[in-house]
C-alpha positions as CSV (number, residue, x, y, z in Angstrom):
1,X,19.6,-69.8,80.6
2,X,20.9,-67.9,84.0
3,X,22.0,-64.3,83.4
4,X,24.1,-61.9,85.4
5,X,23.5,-58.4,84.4
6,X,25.9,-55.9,85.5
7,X,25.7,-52.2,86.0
8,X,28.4,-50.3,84.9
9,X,29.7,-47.0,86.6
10,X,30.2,-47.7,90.3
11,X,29.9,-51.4,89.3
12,X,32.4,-52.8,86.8
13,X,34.2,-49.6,86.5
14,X,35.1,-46.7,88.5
15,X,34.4,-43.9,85.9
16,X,34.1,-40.9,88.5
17,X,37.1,-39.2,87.3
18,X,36.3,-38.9,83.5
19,X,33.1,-37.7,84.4
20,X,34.1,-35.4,87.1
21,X,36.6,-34.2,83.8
22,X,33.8,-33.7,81.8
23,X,31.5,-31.6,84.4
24,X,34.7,-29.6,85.3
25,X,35.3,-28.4,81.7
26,X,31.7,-27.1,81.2
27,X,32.5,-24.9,84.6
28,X,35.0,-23.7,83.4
29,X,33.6,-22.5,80.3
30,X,31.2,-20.4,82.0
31,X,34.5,-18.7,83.7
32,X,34.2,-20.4,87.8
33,X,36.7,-22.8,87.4
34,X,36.7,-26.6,88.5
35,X,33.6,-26.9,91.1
36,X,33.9,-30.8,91.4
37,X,36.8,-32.6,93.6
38,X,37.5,-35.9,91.8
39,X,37.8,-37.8,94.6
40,X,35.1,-36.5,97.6
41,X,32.8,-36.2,94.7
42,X,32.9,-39.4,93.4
43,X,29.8,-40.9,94.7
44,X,27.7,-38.1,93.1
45,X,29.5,-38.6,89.5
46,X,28.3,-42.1,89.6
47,X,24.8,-40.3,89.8
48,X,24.7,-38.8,86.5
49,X,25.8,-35.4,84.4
50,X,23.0,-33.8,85.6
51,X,23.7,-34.6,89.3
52,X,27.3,-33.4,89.5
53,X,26.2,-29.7,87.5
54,X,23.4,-29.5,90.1
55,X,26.2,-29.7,92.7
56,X,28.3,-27.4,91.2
57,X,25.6,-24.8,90.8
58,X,24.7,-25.1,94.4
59,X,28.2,-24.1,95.1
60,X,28.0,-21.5,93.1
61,X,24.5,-20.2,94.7
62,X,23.0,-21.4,91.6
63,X,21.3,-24.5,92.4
64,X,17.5,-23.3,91.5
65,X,19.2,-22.6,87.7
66,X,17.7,-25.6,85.9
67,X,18.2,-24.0,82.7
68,X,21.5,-23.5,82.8
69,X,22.1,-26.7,83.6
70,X,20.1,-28.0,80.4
71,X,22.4,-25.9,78.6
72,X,25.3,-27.6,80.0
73,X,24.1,-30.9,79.9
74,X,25.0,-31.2,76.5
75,X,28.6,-29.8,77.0
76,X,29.3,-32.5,79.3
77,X,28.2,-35.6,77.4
78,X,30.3,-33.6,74.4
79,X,33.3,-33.4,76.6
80,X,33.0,-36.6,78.4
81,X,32.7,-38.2,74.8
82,X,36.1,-36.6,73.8
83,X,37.8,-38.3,76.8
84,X,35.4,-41.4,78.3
85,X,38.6,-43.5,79.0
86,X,41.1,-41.3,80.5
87,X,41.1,-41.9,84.0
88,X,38.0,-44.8,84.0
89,X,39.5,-48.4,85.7
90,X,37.8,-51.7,86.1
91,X,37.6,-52.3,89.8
92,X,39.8,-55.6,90.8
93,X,38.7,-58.7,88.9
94,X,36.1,-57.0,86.9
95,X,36.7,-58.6,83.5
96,X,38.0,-61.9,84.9
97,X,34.8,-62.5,86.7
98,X,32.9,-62.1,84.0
99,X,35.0,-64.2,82.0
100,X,34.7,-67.0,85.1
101,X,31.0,-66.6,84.7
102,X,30.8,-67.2,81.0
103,X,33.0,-70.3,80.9
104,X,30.7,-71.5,83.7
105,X,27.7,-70.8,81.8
106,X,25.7,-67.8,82.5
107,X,24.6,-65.3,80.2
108,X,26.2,-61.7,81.3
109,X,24.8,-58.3,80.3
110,X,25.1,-54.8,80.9
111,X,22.0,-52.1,82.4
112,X,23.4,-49.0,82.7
113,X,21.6,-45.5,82.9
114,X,24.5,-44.3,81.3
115,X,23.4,-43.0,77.5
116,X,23.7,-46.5,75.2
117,X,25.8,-44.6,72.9
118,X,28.2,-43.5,75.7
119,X,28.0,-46.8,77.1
120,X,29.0,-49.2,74.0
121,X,31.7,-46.0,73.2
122,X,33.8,-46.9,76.5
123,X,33.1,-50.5,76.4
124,X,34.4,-50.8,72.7
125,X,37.4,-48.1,74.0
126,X,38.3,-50.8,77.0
127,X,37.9,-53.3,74.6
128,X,35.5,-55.5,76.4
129,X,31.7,-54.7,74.3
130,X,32.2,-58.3,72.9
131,X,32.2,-59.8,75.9
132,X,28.7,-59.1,77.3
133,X,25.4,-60.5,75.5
134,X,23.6,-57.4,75.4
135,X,24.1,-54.0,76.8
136,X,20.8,-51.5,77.8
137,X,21.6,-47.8,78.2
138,X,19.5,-45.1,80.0
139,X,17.6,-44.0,76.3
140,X,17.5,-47.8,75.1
141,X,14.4,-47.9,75.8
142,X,11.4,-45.7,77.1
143,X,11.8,-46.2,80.7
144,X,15.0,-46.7,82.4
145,X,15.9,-47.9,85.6
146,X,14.7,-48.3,88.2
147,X,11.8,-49.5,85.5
148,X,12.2,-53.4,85.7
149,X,11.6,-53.5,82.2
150,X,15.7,-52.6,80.8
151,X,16.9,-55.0,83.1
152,X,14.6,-57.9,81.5
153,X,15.3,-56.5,77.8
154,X,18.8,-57.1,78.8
155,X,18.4,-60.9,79.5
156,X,15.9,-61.4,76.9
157,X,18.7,-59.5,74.0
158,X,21.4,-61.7,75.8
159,X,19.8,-64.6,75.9
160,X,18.2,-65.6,78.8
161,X,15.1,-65.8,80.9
162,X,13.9,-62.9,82.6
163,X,12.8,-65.0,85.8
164,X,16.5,-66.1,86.0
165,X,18.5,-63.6,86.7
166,X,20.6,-61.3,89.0
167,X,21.2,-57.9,89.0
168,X,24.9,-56.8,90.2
169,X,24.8,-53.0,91.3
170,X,26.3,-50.5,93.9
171,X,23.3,-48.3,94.1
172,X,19.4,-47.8,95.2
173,X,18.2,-47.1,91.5
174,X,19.8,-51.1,91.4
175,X,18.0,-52.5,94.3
176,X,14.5,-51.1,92.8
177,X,15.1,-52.3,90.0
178,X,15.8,-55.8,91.3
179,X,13.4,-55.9,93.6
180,X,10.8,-54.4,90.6
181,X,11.7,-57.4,88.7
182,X,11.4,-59.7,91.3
183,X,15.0,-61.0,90.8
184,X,18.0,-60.7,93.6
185,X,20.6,-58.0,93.7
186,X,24.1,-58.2,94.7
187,X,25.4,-55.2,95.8
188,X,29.0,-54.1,95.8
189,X,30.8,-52.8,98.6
190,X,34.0,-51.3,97.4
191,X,32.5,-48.5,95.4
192,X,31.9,-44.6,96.2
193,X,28.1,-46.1,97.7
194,X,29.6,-48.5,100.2
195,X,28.8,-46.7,103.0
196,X,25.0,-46.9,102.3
197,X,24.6,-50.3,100.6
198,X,23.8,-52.7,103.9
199,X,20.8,-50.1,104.6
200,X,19.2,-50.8,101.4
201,X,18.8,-54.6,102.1
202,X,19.8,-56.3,98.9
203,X,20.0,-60.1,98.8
204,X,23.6,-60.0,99.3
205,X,26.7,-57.7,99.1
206,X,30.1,-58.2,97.6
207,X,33.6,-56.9,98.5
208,X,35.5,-58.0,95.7
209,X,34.8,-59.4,92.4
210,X,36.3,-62.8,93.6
211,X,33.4,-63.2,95.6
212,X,30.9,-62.9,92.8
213,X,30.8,-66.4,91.3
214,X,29.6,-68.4,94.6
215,X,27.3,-65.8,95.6
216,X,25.2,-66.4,92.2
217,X,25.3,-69.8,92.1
218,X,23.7,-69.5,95.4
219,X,20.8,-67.7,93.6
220,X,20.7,-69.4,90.2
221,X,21.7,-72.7,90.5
């Protein structure tokens, strides 16, 4: 059985601006204020917790101070927890792609390196965990992307055959995962990454979810 696995921040949803919430509110516990723009910072919240407090401590002329940001790191997943849903969107056509791809027969599954926990949380908040066959977070297993091996534990919990698949990302951790597992990747093109997907010379890029169907039957059928 065909699979399309799906990453999820920069992917299926735009979640910068929860996470950009969540970084915020740790800087301002340590008395600096907001350090993070939600909007020119995007790209980097789609990175990870520990990327946006390593730009904020460079602002601050801190950026060497790795041990404050392990103490924040916790903060943030605490606070981002509280509120994972506040500002997070699908991007246009997420959801009814996904549901076009299941009534046409694929498998669909999520490989995030967001935490799992954190993951199935905002899925089950949006209402849409029942919809995917599987989902792998960052601490599912030992490795995480761009290890090939969470994006095949992803088929094989939803499914489907490793060896026929597609990996739908915005992101280079995505492409070396792909091309790790010897699979295609489509890239998207309308998040905070667009700028740099073409250079990383995925098997395809995608400007809007409407697009999506075709472009994996090309690969898997």
């Amino acid at each position: 059985m065909a699979t399309v696995v799906f990453d999820l921040d920069g992917t299926l949803a735009d979640t910068s601006g929860d996470l950009i919430a969540a970084a915020n509110s740790c800087f301002r516990a340590m008395g600096v204020g907001d350090m993070l723009d939600p909007v020119t910072d995007a790209g980097t919240a789609l990175r990870g917790g520990r990327a946006m407090l390593g730009l904020g401590m460079e602002r601050l002329g801190r950026g060497g101070d790795l041990d404050e940001i392990d103490r924040q790191y916790p903060r943030l997943l605490e606070a981002y927890a509280d509120a994972i849903d506040t500002h997070t969107r699908f991007y246009p056509s997420a959801m009814e792609t996904v549901e076009a791809l299941r009534d046409d027969g694929f498998k669909v599954a999520i490989c995030t390196n967001k935490p799992e926990a954190l993951a199935r949380l905002l899925m089950t908040r949006l209402g849409v965990l029942d919809r995917f066959g599987s989902l792998i977070g960052a601490d599912t297993l030992p490795v995480r992307k761009p290890d090939p091996e969470p994006l095949r534990e992803a088929v094989r919990r939803a499914g489907g055959d490793p060896a026929q698949c597609v990996l739908v990302g915005d992101t280079v951790t995505d492409r070396e995962t792909s091309r790790a597992a010897g699979v295609p990747s489509i890239l998207v093109t309308f998040g905070p990454g667009a700028h740099a997907v073409d250079a990383l010379g995925p098997e395809a890029t995608i400007g809007h979810f409407d697009e999506l169907p075709d472009v994996v039957r090309r690969f898997l059928r």
